[in-house]
N, C-alpha and C positions, 0 to 999 in steps of 0.2 A: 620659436617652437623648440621644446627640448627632444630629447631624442632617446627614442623608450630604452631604457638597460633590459639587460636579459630576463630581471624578477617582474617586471611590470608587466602584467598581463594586457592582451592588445582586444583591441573592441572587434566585436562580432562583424564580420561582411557584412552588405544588405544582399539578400536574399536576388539571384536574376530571374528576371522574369522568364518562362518556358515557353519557346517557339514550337508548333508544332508543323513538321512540315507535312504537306502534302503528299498520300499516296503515290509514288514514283510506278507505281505498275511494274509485271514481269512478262518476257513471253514464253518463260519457262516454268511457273507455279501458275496453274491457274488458279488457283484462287485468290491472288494479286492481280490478275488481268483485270482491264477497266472493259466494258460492253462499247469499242468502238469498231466500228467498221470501215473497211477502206470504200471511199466512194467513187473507184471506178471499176474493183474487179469482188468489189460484198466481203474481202477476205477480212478475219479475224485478228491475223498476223500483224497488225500494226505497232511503229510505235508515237506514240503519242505527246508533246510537251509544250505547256502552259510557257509564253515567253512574252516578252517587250521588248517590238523592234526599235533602235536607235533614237526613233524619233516619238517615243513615247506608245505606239498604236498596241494595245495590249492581242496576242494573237497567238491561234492553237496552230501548231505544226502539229499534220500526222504524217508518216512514211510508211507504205505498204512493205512490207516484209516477200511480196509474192510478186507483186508486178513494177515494183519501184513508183511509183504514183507518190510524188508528193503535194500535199497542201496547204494551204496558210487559210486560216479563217476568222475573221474579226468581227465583231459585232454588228459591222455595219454589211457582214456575208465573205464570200472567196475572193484573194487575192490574188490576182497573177502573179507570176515571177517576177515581173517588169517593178510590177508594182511594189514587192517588198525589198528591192531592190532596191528604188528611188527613195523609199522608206529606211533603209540602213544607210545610207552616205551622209556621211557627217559635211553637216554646212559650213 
């Protein structure tokens, strides 16, 4: 392979493809807030974040901002603490 001199014009990049992410939500704009609720004390104040625990289980953590209530919810419904625990420990 030779090795381009400084006159040799160099070929175009390929173009990367555009990730778009996901609305991260604020609790200080509202108009970035997402419509979730805490579901032990109704408040507004949460925050909220899309994750995958360790062992693949796709799952919504919210955190109350007002009563500290947190929770894990997966597809299959609410997760104990127990339970996403036993869910991160690597085998």
């Amino acid at each position: 392979m030779a090795l381009a001199t400084p006159n040799t014009p160099r070929r175009p990049r390929r173009a990367r493809a555009v990730r778009t992410a996901p609305p991260l939500g604020s609790l200080t704009q509202a108009g970035h807030r997402e419509t979730a609720l805490c579901g032990s004390c109704g408040s507004e104040r949460v925050t909220q974040l899309q994750m995958s625990l360790t062992d693949g289980t796709p799952v919504r953590f919210v955190s109350c901002h007002v009563c500290e209530e947190r929770t894990w919810q997966s597809s299959a419904g609410p997760l104990s603490v127990d339970a996403v625990l036993d869910r991160t420990r690597k085998q």
